[in-house]
N, C-alpha and C positions, 0 to 999 in steps of 0.2 A: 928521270927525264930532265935534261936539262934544258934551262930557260935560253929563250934567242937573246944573243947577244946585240945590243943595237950602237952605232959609233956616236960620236960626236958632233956629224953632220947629218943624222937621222930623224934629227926632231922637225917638227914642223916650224914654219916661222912664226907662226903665231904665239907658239910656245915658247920659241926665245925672244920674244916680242915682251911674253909677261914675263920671264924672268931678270931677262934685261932693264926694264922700265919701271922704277916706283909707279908713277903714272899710264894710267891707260891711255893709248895711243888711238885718236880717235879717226875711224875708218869710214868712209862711203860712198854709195854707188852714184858716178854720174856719167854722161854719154860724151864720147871721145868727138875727137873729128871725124872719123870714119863710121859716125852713128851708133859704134855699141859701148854697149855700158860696163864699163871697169871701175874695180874697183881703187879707191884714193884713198891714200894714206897722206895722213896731215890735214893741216888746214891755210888758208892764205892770211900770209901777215896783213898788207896794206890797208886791206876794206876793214878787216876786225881790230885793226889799228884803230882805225878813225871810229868803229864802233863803239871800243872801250874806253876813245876818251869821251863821246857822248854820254856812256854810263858814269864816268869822273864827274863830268859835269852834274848829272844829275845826281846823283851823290853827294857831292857837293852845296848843290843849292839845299839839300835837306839838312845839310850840317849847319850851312850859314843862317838859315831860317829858328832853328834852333837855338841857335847862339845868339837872334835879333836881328842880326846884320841881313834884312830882309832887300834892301839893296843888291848890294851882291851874290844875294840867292837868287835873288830874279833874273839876274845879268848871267849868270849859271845855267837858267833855261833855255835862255835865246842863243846861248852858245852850245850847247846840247841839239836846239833843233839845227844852227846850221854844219855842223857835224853830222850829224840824222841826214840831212841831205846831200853831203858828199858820199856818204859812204858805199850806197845805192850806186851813184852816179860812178864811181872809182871802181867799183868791182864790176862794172856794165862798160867800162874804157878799155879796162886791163883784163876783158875776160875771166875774172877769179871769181865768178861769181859761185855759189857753191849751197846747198841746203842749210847747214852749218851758218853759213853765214843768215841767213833769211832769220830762222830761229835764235840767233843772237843779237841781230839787231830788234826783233820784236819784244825782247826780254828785256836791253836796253830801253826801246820807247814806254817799256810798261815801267819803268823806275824812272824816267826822266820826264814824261808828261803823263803820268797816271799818280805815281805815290808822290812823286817832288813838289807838284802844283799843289796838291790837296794838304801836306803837312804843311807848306809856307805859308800859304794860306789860311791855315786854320791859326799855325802859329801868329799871323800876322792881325788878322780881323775876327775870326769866329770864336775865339775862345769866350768872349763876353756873352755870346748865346748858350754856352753849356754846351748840353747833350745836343740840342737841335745845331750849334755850330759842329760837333763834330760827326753829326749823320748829315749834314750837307759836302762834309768833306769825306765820308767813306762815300757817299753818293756816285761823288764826281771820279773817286777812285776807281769804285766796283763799273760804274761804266765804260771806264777807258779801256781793263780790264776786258771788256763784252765787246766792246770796237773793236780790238786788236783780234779779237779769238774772232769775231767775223768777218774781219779782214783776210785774216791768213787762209780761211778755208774757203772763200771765195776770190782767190785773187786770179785764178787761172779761168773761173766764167762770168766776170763782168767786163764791160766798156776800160778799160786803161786809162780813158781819157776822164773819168769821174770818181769821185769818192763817194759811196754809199754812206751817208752822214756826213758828221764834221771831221775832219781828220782830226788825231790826236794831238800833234803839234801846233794847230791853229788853237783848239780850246784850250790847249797849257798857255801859250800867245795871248790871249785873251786873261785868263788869272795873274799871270806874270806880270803882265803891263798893267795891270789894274795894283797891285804890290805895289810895284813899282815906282810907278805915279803917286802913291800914299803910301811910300816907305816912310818920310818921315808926319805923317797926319797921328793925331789924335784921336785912336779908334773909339768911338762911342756905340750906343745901343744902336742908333741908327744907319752909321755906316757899316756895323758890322750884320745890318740885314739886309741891307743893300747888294755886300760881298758875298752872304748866303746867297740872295735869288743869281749873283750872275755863276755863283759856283755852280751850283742845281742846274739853271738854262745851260750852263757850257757840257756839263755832263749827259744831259737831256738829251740837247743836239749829236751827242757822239752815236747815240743809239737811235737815232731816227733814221727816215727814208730818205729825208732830205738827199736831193744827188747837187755834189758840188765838185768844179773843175779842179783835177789834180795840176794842169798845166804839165803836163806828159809828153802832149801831143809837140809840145813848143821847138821849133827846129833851131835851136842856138847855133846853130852852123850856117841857116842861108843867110841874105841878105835881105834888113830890114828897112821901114824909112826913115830916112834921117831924124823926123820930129820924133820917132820911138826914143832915140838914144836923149833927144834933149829931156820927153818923157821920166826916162830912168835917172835922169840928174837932178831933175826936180824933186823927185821924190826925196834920191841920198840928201839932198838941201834939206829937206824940211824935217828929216829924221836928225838929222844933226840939232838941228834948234831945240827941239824939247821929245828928246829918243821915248820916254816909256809912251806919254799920250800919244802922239803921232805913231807910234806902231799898234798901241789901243785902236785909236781909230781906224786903222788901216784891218785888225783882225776885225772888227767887229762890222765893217762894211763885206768882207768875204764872206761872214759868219750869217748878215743877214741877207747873203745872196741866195742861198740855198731856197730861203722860205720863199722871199720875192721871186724865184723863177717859175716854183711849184705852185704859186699864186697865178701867177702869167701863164702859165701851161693852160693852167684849168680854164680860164677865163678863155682863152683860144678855143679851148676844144668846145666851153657852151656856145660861144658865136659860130665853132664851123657847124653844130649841132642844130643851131636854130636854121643855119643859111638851108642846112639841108632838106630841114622839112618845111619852109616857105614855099618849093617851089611843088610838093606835092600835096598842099596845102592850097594853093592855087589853084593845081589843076582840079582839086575834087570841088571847089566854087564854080569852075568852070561846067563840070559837068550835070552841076544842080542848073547851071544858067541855063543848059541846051534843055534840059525836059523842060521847066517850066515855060 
């Protein structure tokens, strides 16, 4: 019995996919314009462009931190976040928005403000604490870590308009400009517990209920008022004057917005709580008044 003979163009393409390709070529389902779902082959240059130099970036600050040059490791981070924030923005312009992408920018933010903050940091101020400096800096890591894993898997049922904790970038924001600012200090015992508790609280905060505005909702396209734009100059003004404090302070005013709102909530709800039983509080005075 002889075997079937098969030609040259019999194979499937997946098969000359792998024969053809040292590398595996990476595939996935997403929904066309006409609503059904095909499959895609490749992936989009631009958006994972700008992802992979945020991942530089943050790679980077962990080299320069290493090496001392804790200056320009910090300066490493805040170019990471604003890369981090194009890259969203560019794949939601140019439609390439893609799974792929989602899962490698979150791998990116977990190297650029989860490991990058925490080794600069330790390399910068904590080492003088020992062990307790470097469990305040796996702390701040394994949190960013738990952010991002409950980011991703509720990104499709919460508000757009909020972050479930601190975002990840704001707390690296926060460690960075705090470097930054005492890149060239002399760490002692005291500054470097100092450094511990804002590491610890910046990590804390990632993992809380805390809800703070992603600024999502912001229509960059309509028309604002004029004081807005003098607004936004005033600020680039004073970031120019002395960049790491001035954007310290600017992270650590958003940072204590979360707490100050969930303060203000609660406080609303016991006054509308008290209004409401005044008035059936009255009435039962009222109707002790009619017997007697």
């Amino acid at each position: 019995m002889s075997e079937k003979q098969e030609g040259p163009g019999s194979e499937s393409p997946r098969v000359e996919e792998e024969i053809r390709l040292p590398v595996d070529e990476h595939i996935e389902e997403e929904v066309s314009a006409t609503g059904k779902k095909v499959r895609a082959k490749g992936v989009y240059l631009l958006p994972n462009l700008i992802t992979t130099g945020a991942l530089f970036s943050g790679f980077y600050a962990i080299v320069a931190g290493m090496g001392g040059n804790f200056e320009a490791a910090a300066i490493a981070i805040f170019a990471a976040m604003i890369l981090d924030g194009l890259d969203g923005r560019v794949a939601r312009l140019t439609d390439t928005q893609s799974a792929f992408g989602v899962q490698y920018d979150s791998l990116s933010d977990m190297v650029s403000f989860g490991l990058a903050p925490a080794l600069v940091v330790f390399s910068w101020g904590l080492g003088p604490l020992g062990k307790l400096g470097w469990a305040a800096a796996f702390l701040y890591a394994a949190c960013a870590a738990l952010r991002l894993a409950r980011f991703n898997t509720q990104v499709d049922t919460v508000d757009k308009g909020v972050f479930i904790g601190l975002a990840s970038p704001t707390a690296a924001a926060i460690v960075a400009s705090m470097v930054w600012a005492g890149h060239d200090a002399e760490v002692g015992t005291g500054l470097a517990i100092v450094a511990a508790l804002v590491t610890v609280a910046a990590g804390m905060l990632m993992v809380s209920n805390f809800h703070y505005s992603s600024f999502k909702k912001l229509d960059f396209k309509g028309r604002v008022p004029f004081v807005m734009l003098l607004v936004i100059i005033l600020v680039f003004s004073l970031v120019t004057i002395d960049p790491p404090r001035v954007l310290l302070v600017i992270a650590v005013i958003y940072t204590f917005s979360g707490p100050v709102m969930w303060a203000w909530k609660g406080v609303r709800e016991r006054r509308k709580a008290q209004l409401q039983s005044e008035p059936s509080q009255s009435a039962v005075v009222d109707k002790d008044d009619e017997k007697s």
